[in-house]
C-alpha positions, 0 to 999 in steps of 0.5 A: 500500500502507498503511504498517502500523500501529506501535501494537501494538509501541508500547503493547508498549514502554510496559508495558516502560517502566512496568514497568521505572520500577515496578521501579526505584521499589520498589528506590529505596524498599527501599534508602531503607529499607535505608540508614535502618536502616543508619544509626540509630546505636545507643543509649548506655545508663548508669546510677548508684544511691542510695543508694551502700551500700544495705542489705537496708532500703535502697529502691535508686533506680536513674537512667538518665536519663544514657543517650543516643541519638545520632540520636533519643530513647529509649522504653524502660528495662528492667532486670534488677536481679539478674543472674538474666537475667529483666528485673524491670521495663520502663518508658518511665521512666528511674527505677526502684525495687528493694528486696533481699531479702538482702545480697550482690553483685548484677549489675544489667544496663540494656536500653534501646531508641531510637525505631527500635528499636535495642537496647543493655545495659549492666551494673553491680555493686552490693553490698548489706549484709545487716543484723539483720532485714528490714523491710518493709510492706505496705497494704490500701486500700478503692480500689486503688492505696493511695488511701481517702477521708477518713473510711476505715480501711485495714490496715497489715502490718509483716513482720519477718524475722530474720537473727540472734539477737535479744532484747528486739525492739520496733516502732513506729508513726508516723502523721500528725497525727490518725490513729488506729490500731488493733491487730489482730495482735500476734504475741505482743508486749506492745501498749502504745497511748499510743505505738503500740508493740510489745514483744516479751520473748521472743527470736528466732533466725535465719529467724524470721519475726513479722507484725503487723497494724494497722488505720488510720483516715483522719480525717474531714477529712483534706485530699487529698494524700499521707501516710505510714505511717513506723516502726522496728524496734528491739532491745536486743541486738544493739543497733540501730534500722532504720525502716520502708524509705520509699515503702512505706506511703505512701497517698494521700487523694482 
């Protein structure tokens, strides 16, 4: 009698044998995953601001870069910077710039996330002065963003928002060497172009709000580089002098 073959039981056992090697394999990997996850450390987020008593023409930078990740690097700064619960701005910077619109104590909140996804906030207090108006500026270039070439004109508008009775209001311009400006919109001030001021005689209440408009002409052979628009809002009662917030006019020449 021939012994009977074994092979039918032997391939049989084989599979098992993979499958099960298959199983244990798949598991080894998802724990692997599992114990990575686990053991990503969260991040440890911080954050101060300058300057220290901002006003409402004060530009706030606000420098994260003392936050840490203990087991990686971190990629994302998102901030909320008027506890409003909507998050303002989100970089991978940990620098960032904000500009209040009215005085008041402000809840400034910091979401950072590592390089595995870990996710940590932390929060702060800010106060910020009101002051006799709000300044700011805006520009209009021929190549966004706030770049022209030598030889182009581009607009300047300076928004002023009133915040308490005011009379004998005044603006001036400061440009760099060699610009030349001209006045577009006045808003009812008296322009005197030799020192590229404007004079109001009227006086102006709370919520009053005045825009000038101006138009700027680039030399010819201005060289590539950075150059600001700077100025001033002053009164003559109450008595103060409140530049232009810096970083706002700034245009670049390529």
């Amino acid at each position: 009698m021939k012994p009977r073959s074994r092979s039918g039981s032997g391939g049989l056992l084989l599979r098992h044998l993979g499958y099960s090697v298959g199983l244990v394999l798949m598991l080894m990997a998802l724990t692997a995953l599992t114990l990575h996850a686990s053991s990503n450390r969260p991040p440890q987020p911080s954050f101060t601001y300058a300057p220290s008593e901002p006003t409402i023409n004060d530009v706030v930078t606000f420098d994260a870069s003392g936050s840490t990740d203990p087991d990686g690097e971190l990629v994302r700064f998102e901030w909320d910077f008027d506890g409003d619960g909507v998050w303002d701005l989100a970089s991978g910077s940990p620098l960032a710039e904000w500009l209040y619109d009215h005085g008041g104590s402000y809840q400034v909140a910091l979401r950072v996330t590592d390089d595995d996804g870990a996710i940590a906030i932390a929060t702060g207090m800010i106060e910020v002065e009101e002051a006799p108006v709000a300044v700011r500026g805006e520009l209009s270039t021929p190549i966004e963003p706030n770049r022209v070439l030598p030889g182009d004109s581009f607009e300047v508008t300076v928004r002023i928002e009133v915040h308490t009775e005011v009379s004998g209001l005044g603006l001036a311009a400061e440009l760099p060497e060699g610009w030349r400006l001209l006045a577009r919109e006045n808003a009812g001030a008296a322009f005197k172009r030799s020192a590229n001021q404007w004079l109001w005689v009227q006086g102006f209440l709370p919520g009053d709000q005045i825009t000038v408009k101006i138009e700027v002409v680039v030399p010819g052979d201005a060289q590539p580089g950075l150059y600001e628009i700077r100025g001033y809002v002053q009164s003559f009662s109450p008595r103060f002098k409140i530049p232009i917030p810096k970083g706002l006019l700034v245009v670049q020449v390529v």
